[in-house]
C-alpha positions in Angstrom: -17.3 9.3 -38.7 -18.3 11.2 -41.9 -21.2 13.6 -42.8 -25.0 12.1 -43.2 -26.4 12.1 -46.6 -30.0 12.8 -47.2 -33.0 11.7 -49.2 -36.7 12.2 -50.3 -39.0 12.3 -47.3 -37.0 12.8 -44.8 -34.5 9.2 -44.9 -31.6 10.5 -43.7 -28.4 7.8 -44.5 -25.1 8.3 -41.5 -22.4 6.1 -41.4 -21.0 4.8 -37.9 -18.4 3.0 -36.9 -18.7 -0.2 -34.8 -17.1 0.2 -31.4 -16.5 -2.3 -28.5 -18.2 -2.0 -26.2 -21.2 0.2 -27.8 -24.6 0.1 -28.9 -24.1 0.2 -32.4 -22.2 -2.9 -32.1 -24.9 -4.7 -30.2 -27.6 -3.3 -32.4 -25.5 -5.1 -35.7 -25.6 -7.9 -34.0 -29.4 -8.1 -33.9 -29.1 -8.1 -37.8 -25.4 -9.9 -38.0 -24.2 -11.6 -35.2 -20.8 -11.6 -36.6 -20.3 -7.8 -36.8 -17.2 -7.0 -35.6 -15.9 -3.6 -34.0 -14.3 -1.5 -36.7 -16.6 -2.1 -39.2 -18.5 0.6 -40.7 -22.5 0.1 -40.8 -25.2 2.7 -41.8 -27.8 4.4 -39.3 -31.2 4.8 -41.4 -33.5 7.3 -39.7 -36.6 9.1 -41.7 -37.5 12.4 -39.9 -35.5 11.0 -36.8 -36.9 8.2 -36.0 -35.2 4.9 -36.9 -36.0 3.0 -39.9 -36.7 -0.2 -39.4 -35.2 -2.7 -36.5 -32.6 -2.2 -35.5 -32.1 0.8 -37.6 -28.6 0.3 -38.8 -27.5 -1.7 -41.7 -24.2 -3.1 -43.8 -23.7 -1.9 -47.0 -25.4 -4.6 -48.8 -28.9 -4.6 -46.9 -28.5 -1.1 -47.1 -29.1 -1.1 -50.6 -31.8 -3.6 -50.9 -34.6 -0.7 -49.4 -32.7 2.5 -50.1 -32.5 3.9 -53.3 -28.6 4.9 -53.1 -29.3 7.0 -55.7 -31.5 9.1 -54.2 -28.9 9.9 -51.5 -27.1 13.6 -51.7 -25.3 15.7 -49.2 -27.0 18.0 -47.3 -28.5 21.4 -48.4 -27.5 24.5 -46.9 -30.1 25.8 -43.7 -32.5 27.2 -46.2 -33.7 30.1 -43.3 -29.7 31.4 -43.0 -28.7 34.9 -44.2 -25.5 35.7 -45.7 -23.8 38.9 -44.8 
């Protein structure tokens, strides 16, 4: 699937793709139980861990506790030299 994006304190914002059989699927389903494989959802962690239960969310709940406009792509290592 594509890149992450990040925001403030660590919320870090991936989207995944529903499979079948996979846990992503089964983890929509604890929010939706009609998700359906194919459909994209988005895994919420903050410093790694996941945020909230079950820690992945459609679009639409997505936005109710993320500010989507807090979201950007990731910075560059900050510790990496260019030659």
């Amino acid at each position: 699937m594509g890149r992450y994006l990040e925001g403030p304190d660590g919320l870090r914002v991936e989207p995944v793709q529903l499979g079948n059989p996979d846990t992503n699927l089964l983890l929509a389903r604890m929010w939706d139980a009609g998700a359906e494989p194919g459909e994209v959802w988005y895994k919420v962690t903050r410093n790694g861990m996941a945020l909230g239960v079950p820690g992945i969310y459609p679009m639409d709940v997505l936005q109710e506790f993320v500010e989507l406009g807090d979201l950007h792509e990731p910075e560059e290592s900050a510790g990496e030299e260019t030659a």
